[in-house]
N, CA, C and O atoms as a GROMACS GRO file, in nm:
protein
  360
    1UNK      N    1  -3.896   2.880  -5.091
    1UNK     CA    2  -3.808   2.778  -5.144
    1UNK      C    3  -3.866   2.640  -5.109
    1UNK      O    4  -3.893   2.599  -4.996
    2UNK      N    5  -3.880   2.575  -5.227
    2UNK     CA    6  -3.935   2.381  -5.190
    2UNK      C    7  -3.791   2.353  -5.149
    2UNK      O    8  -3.690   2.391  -5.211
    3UNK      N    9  -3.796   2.269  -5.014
    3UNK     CA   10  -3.702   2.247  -4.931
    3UNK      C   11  -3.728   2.075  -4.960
    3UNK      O   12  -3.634   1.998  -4.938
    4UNK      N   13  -3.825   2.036  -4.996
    4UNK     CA   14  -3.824   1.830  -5.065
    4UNK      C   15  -3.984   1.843  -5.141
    4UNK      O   16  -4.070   1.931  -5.151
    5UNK      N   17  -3.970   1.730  -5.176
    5UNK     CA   18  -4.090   1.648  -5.254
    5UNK      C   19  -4.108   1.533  -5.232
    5UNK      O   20  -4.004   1.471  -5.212
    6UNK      N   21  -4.223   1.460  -5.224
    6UNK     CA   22  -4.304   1.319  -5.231
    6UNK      C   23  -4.387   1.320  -5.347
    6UNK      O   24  -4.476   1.398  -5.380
    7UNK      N   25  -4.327   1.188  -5.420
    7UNK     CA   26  -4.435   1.172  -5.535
    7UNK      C   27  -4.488   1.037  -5.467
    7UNK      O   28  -4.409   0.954  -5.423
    8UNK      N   29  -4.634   1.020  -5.460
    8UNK     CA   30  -4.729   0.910  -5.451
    8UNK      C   31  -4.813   0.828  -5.540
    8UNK      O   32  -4.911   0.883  -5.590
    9UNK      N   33  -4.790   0.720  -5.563
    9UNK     CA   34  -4.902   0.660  -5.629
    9UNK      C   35  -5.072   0.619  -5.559
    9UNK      O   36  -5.066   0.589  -5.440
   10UNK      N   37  -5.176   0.616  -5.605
   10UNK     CA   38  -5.258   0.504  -5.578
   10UNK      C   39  -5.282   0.437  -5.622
   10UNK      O   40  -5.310   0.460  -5.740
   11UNK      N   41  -5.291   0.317  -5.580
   11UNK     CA   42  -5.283   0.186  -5.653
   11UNK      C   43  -5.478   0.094  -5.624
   11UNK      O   44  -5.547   0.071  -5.524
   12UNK      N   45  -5.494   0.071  -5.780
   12UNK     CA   46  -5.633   0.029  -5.703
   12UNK      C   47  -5.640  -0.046  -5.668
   12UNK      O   48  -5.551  -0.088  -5.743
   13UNK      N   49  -5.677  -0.178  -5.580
   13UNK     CA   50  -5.712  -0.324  -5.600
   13UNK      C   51  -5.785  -0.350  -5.632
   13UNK      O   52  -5.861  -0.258  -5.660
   14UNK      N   53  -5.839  -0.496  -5.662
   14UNK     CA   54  -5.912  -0.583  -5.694
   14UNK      C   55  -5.974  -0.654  -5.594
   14UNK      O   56  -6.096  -0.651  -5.578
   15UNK      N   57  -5.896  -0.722  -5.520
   15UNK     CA   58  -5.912  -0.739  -5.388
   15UNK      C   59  -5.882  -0.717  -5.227
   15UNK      O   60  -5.820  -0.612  -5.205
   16UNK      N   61  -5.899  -0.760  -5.165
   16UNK     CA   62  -5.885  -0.662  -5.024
   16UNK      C   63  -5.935  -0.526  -5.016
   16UNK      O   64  -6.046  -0.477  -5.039
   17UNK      N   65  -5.797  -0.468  -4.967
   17UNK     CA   66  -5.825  -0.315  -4.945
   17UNK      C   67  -5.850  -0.257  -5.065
   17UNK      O   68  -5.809  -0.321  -5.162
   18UNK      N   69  -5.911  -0.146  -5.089
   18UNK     CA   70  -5.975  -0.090  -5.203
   18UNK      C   71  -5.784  -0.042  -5.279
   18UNK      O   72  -5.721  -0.078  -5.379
   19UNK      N   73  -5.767   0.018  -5.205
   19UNK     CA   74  -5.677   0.126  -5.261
   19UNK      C   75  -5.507   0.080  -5.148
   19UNK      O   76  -5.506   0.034  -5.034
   20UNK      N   77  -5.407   0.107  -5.221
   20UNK     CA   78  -5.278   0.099  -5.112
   20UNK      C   79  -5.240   0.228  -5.189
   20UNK      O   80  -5.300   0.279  -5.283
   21UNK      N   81  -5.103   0.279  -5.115
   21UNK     CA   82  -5.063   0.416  -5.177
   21UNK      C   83  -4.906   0.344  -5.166
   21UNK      O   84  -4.851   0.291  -5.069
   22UNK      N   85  -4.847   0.368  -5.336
   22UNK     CA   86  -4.739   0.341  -5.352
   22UNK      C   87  -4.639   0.486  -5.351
   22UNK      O   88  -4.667   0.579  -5.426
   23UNK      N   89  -4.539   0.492  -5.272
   23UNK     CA   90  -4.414   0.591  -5.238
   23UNK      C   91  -4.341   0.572  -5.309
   23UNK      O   92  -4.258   0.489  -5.274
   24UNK      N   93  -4.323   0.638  -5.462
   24UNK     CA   94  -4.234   0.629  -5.548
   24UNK      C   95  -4.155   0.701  -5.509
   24UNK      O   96  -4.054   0.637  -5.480
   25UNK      N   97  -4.142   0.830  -5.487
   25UNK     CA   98  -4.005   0.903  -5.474
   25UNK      C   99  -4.014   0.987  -5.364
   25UNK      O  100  -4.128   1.003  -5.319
   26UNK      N  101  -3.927   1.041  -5.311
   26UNK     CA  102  -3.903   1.125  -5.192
   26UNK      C  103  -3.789   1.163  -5.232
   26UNK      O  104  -3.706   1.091  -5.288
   27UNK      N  105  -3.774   1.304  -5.199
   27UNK     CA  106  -3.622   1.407  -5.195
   27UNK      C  107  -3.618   1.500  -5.081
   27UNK      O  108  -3.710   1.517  -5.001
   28UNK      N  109  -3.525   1.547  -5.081
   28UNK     CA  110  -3.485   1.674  -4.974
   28UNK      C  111  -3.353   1.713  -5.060
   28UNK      O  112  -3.276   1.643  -5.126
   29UNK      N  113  -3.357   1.837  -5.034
   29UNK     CA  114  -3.276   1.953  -5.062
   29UNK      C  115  -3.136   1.894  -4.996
   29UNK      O  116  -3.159   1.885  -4.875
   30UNK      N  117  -3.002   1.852  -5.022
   30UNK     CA  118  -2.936   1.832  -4.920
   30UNK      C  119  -2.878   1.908  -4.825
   30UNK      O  120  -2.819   1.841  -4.741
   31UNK      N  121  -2.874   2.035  -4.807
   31UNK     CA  122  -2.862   2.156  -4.703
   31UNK      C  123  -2.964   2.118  -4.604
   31UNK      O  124  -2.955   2.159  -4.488
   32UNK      N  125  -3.067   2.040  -4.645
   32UNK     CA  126  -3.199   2.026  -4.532
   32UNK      C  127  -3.215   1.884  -4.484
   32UNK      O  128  -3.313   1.844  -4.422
   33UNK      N  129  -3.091   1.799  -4.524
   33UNK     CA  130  -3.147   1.709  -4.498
   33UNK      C  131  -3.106   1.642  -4.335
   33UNK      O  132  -3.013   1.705  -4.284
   34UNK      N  133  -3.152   1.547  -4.264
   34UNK     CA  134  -3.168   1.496  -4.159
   34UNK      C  135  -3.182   1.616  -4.072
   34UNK      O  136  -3.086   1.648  -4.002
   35UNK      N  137  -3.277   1.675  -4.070
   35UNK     CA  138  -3.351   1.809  -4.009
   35UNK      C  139  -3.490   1.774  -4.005
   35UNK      O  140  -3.556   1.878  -4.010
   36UNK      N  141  -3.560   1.675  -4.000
   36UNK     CA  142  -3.684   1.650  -4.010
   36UNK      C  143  -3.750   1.735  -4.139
   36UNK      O  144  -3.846   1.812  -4.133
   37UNK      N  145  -3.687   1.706  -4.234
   37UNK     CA  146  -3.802   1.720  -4.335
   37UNK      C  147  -3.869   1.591  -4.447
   37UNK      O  148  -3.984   1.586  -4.491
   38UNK      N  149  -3.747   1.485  -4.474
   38UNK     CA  150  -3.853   1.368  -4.524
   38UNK      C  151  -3.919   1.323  -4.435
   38UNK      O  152  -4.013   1.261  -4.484
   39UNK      N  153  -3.920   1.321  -4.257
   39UNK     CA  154  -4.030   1.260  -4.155
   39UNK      C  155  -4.156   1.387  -4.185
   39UNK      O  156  -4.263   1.337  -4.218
   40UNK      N  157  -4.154   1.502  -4.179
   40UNK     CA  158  -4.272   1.579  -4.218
   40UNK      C  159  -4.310   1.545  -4.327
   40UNK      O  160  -4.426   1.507  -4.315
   41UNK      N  161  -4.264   1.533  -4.464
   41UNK     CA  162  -4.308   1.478  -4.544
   41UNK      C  163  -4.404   1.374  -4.546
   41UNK      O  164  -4.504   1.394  -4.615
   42UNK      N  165  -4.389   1.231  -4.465
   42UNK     CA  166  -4.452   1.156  -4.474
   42UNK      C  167  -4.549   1.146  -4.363
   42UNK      O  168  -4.642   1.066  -4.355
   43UNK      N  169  -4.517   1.233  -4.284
   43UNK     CA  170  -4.588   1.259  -4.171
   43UNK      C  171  -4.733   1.320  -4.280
   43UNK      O  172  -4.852   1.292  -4.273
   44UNK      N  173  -4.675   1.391  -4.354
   44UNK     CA  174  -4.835   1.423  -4.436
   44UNK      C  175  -4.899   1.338  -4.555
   44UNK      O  176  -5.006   1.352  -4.614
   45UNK      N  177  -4.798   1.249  -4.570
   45UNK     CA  178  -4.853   1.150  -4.617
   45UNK      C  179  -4.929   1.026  -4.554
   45UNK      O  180  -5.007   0.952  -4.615
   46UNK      N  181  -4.893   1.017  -4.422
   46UNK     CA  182  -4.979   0.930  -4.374
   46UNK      C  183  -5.124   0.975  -4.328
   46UNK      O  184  -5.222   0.906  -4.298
   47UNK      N  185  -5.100   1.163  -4.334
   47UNK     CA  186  -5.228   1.193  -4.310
   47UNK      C  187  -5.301   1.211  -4.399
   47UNK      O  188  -5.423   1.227  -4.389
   48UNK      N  189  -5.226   1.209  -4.512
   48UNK     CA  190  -5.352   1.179  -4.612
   48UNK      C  191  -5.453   1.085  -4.668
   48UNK      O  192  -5.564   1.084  -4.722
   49UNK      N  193  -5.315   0.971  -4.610
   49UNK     CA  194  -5.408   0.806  -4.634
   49UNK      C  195  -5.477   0.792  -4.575
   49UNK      O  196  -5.560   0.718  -4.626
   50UNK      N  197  -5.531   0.856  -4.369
   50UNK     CA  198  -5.609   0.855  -4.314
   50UNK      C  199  -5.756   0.937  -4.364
   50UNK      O  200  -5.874   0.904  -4.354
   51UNK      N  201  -5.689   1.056  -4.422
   51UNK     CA  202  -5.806   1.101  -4.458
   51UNK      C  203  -5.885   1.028  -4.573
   51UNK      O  204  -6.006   1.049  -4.564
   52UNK      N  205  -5.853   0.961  -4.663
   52UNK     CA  206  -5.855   0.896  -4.770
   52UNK      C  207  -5.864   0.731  -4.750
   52UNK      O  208  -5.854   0.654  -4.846
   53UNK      N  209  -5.884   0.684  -4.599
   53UNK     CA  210  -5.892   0.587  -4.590
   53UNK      C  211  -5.835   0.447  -4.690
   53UNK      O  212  -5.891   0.350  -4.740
   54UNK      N  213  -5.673   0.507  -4.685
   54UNK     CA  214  -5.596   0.401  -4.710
   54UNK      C  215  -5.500   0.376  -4.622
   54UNK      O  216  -5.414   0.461  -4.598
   55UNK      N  217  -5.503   0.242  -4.554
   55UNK     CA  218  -5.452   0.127  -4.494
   55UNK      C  219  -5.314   0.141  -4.508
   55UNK      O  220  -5.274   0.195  -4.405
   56UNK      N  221  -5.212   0.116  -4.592
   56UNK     CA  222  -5.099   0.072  -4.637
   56UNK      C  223  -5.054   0.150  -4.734
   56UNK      O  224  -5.120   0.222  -4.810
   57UNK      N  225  -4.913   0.129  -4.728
   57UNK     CA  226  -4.836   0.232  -4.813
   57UNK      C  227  -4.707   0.134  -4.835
   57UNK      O  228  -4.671   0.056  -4.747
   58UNK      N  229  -4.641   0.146  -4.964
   58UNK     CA  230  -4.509   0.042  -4.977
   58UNK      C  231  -4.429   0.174  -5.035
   58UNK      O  232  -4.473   0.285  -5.065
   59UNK      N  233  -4.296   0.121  -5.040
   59UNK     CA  234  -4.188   0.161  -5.086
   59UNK      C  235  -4.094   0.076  -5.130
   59UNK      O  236  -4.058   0.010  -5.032
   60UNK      N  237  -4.019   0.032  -5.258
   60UNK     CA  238  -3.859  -0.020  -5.299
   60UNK      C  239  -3.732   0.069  -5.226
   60UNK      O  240  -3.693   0.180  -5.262
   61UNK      N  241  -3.698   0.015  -5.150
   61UNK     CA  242  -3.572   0.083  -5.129
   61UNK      C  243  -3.424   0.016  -5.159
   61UNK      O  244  -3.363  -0.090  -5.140
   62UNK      N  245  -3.406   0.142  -5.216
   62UNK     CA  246  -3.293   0.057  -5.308
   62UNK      C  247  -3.105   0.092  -5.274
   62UNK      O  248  -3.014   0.088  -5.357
   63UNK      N  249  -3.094   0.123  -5.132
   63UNK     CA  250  -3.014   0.118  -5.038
   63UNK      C  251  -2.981   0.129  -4.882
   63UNK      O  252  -3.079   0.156  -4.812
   64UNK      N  253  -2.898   0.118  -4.838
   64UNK     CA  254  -2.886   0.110  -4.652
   64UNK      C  255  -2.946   0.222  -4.616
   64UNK      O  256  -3.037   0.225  -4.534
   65UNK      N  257  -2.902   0.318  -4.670
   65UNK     CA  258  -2.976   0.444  -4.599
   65UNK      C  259  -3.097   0.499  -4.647
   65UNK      O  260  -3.141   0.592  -4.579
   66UNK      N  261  -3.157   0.468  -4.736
   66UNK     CA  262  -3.269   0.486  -4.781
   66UNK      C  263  -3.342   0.353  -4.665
   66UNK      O  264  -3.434   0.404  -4.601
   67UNK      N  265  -3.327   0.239  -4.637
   67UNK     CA  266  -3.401   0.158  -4.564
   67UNK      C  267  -3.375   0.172  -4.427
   67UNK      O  268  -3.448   0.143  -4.332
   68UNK      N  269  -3.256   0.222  -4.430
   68UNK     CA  270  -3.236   0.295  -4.234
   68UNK      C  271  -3.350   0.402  -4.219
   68UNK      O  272  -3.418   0.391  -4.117
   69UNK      N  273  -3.382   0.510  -4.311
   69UNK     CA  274  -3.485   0.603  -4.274
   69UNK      C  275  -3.626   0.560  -4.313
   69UNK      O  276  -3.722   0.622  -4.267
   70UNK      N  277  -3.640   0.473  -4.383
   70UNK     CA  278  -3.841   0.422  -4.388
   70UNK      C  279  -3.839   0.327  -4.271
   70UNK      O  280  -3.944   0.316  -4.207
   71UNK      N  281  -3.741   0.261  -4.238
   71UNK     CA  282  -3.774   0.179  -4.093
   71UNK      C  283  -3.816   0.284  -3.962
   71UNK      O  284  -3.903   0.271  -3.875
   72UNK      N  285  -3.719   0.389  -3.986
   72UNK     CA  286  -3.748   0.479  -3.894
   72UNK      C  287  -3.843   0.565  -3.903
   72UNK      O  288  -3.857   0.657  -3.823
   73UNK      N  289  -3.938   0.538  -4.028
   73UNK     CA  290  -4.040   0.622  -4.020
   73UNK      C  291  -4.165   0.516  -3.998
   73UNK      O  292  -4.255   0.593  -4.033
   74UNK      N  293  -4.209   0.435  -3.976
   74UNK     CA  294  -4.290   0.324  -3.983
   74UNK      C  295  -4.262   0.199  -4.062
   74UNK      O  296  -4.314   0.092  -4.029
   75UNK      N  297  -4.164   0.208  -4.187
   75UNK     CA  298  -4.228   0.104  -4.290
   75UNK      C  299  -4.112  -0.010  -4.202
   75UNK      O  300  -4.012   0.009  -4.133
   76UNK      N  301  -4.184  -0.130  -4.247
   76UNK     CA  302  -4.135  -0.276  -4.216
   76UNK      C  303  -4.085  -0.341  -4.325
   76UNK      O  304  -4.129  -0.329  -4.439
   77UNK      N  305  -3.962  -0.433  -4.278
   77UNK     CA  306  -3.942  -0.572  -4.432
   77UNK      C  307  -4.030  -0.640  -4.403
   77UNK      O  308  -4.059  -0.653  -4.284
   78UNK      N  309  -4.104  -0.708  -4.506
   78UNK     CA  310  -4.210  -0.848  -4.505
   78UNK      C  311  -4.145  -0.986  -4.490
   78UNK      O  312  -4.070  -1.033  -4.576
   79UNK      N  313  -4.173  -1.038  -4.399
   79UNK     CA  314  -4.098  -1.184  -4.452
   79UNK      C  315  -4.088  -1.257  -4.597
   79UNK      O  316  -3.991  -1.328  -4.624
   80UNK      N  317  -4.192  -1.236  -4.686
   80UNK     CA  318  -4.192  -1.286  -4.844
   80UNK      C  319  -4.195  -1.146  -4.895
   80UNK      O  320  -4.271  -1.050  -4.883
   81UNK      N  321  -4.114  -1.165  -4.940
   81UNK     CA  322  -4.083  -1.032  -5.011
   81UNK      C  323  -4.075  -1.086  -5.149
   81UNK      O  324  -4.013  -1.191  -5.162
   82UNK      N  325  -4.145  -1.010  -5.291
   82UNK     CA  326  -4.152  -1.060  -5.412
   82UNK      C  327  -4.023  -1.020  -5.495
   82UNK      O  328  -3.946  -0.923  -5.489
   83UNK      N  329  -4.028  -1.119  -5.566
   83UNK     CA  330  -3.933  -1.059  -5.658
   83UNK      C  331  -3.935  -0.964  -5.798
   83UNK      O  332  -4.013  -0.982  -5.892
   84UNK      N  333  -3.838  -0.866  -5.789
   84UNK     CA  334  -3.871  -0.744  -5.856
   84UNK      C  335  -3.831  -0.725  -5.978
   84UNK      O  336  -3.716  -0.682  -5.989
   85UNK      N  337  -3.911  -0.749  -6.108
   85UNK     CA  338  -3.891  -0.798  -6.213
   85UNK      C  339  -3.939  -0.690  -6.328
   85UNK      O  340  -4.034  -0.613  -6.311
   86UNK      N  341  -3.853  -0.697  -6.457
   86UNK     CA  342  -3.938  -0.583  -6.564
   86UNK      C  343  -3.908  -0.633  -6.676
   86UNK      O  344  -3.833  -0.730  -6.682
   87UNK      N  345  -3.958  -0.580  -6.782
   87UNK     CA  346  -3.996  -0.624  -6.892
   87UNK      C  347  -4.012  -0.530  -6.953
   87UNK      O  348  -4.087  -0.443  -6.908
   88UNK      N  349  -3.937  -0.512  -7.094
   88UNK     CA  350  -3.891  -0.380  -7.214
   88UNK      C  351  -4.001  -0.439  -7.326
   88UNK      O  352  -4.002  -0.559  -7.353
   89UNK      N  353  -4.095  -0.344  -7.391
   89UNK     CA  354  -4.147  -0.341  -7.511
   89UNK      C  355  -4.025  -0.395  -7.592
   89UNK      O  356  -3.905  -0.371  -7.581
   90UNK      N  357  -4.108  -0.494  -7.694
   90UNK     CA  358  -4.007  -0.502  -7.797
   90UNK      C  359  -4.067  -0.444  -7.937
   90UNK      O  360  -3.997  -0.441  -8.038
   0.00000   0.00000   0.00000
């Protein structure tokens, strides 16, 4: 039984670091959740950026408890934080 999922981006640059890895989505099963399985999760995601020699990883979080658990897994707020903007084909 898949008990969660991580979907990842890589993102290339232009400048600086070659590559950052963007954290689009993360789930857990909710029977499994706060049992350490999104920290294993990213626990293998950070080992992959090591292996893969990428630096940095971002995430949008787009509520309290979604930003209570990436604080608690490493991620930080930035002091300038951009603003998050989109744009529909017309």
């Amino acid at each position: 039984m898949v008990l969660g999922f991580l979907y990842c981006n890589v993102i290339r640059k232009r400048a600086g670091e070659a590559c950052e890895l963007l954290l689009y989505e993360i789930g857990v099963r909710s029977a499994h959740r706060r049992k350490n399985v999104g920290r294993a999760l990213l626990d293998a995601m950070y080992a992959w950026m090591r292996d893969h020699q990428i630096g940095e990883s971002w995430v949008l979080a787009d509520n309290p408890g979604a930003v209570a658990f990436y604080r608690a897994c490493g991620f930080a707020i930035e002091e300038e934080v951009p603003t998050y903007m989109v744009a529909e084909a017309t």
